[in-house]
N, C-alpha and C positions, 0 to 999 in steps of 0.2 A: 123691209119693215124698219120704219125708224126707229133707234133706242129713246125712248123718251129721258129726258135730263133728271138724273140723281141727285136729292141733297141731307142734309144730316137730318138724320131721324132719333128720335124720341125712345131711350129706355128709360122703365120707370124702375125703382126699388120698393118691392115690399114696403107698409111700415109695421111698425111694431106695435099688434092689438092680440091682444091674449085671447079673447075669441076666435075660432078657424073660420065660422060662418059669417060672422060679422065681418072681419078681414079680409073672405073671398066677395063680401056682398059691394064693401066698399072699391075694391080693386075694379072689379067687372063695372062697378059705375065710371070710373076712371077710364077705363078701356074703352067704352062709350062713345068718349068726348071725341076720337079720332085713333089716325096712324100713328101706333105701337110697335117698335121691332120685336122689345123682350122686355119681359120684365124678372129680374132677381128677385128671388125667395132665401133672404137670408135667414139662420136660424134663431137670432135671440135668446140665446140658452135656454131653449126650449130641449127637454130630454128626448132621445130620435124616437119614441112613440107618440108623444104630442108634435115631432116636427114631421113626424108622418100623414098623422091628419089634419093637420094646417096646409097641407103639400098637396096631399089628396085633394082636398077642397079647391085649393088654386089652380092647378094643374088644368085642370079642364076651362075653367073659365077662361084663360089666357091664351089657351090654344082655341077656344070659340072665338074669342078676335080675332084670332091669325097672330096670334105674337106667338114668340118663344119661349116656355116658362125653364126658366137656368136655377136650380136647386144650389145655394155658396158651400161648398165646402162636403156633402153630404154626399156621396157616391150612393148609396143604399137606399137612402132615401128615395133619393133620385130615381133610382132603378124602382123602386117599389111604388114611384108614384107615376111611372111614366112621364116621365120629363123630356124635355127635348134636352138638358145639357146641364151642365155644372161648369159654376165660377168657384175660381180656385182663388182664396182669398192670401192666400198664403205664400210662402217664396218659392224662386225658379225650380227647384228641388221637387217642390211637393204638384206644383204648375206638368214638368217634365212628366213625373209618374202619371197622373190624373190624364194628360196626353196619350201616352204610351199604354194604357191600360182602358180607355174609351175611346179614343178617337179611332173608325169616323159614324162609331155606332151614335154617340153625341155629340155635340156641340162642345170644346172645352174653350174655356178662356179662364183672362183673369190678369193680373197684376202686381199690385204691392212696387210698382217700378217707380222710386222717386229722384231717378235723372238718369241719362242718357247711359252710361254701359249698364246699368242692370237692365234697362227697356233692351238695348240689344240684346243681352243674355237670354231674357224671356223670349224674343223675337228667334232665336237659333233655332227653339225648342218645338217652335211650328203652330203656334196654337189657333185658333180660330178667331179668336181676338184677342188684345191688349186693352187693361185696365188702367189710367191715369188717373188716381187721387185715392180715395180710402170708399167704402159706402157709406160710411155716416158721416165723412168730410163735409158734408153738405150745413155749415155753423154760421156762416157768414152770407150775407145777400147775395154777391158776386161768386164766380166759380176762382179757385185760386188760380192765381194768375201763373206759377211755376206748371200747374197741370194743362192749362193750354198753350203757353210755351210749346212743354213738352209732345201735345197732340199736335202742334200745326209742324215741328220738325218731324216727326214718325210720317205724317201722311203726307208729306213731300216725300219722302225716300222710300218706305216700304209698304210692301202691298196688302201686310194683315191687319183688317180692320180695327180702328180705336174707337175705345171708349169714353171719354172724358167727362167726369164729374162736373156737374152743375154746382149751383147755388140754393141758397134758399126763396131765391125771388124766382118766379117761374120764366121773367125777360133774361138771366142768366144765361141761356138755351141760347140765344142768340150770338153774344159772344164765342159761344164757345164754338157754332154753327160756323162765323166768321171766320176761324182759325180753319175749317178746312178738314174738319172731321169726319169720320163719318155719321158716331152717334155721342148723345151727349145724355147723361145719367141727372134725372132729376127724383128724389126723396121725399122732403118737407115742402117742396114748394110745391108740390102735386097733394099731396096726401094732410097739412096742418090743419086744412078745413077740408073733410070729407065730402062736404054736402056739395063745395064746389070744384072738386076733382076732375070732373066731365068738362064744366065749363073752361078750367083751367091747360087742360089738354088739349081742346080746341083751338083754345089763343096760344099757347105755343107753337101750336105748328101753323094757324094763321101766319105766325109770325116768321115762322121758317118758308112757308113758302113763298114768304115775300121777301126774306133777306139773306136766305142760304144760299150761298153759292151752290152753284151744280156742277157736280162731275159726271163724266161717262160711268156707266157701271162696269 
């Protein structure tokens, strides 16, 4: 059996709509448009009983695509809403614990790595992925350029998958594809006009499958 050719895939991030129903209705139109790895549910200062049923609401829909729905920061949550995993938004410390105390019942990942020895430090730690740039970094068209830097050294040398933040433009995805990733985190540029989320997710990965390099899996 031949392995078919791998190339960087599409997480999305939550956005921030105070509504749970509204917020799951818009998400699952997104999921839509095409291949989804994960998408993060971050919380918004929302108190953990409304980020319960925000979580509740999502959870399902995001696994009815096949993606992975990753709960930021929220263990309980998580646990209560049936997640596939938590992004640890926070430093190697809280990253280690969040490892050490789910994995390999979840999924954990995450970052806060903003250059090369804290990305190692977090890499000791085993996680299931590394996070390059912020979730809401997403301020400017282009993805910053220090973040894919940093993903195209990590995915020359080591073998736990990275995440790197996009832009606000949804052709961001591209660049950062270029650099040799394996997935690339798009926010605002999926989610600023809801109506075209679906559409917009489609042309991104049009757009990867035509300009992302491929690795072996």
């Amino acid at each position: 059996m031949s392995i078919e050719p791998q190339r960087c895939r599409l997480v999305l991030i939550v956005p921030d709509i105070s509504e749970a129903a509204e917020k799951a209705r818009i998400v699952g139109d997104a999921l839509r448009g095409g291949d989804v790895a994960s998408v993060i549910i971050p919380q918004y200062g929302l108190d953990d009983g409304a980020f319960q049923k925000h979580a509740e609401a999502l959870v399902p829909v995001i696994q009815a695509a096949g993606a992975a729905a990753l709960v930021v920061d929220n263990s309980r949550v998580a646990g209560r809403a049936k997640a596939d995993g938590l992004h640890i938004s926070g430093n190697a410390a809280q990253l280690a614990e969040a490892v050490e105390k789910h994995v390999p019942k979840m999924i954990v990942g995450g970052g806060n790595a903003m250059d090369r020895h804290h990305a190692l430090e977090i890499g000791e730690i085993q996680p299931d992925y590394i996070f390059f740039g912020k979730l809401d970094g997403d301020i400017k068209p282009d993805a910053h350029s220090k973040n894919i830097a940093l993903g195209e050294w990590w995915s020359a040398m080591i073998e736990i998958p990275c995440i790197v933040m996009g832009g606000t433009d949804p052709l961001s995805a591209v660049a950062v594809a270029e650099s040799g990733v394996e997935f690339v985190a798009l926010g605002t540029a999926v989610f600023s006009d809801p109506a075209a989320a679906a559409t917009i997710v489609a042309r991104v990965n049009a757009e990867l499958d035509e300009k992302a390099p491929r690795f072996a899996d």
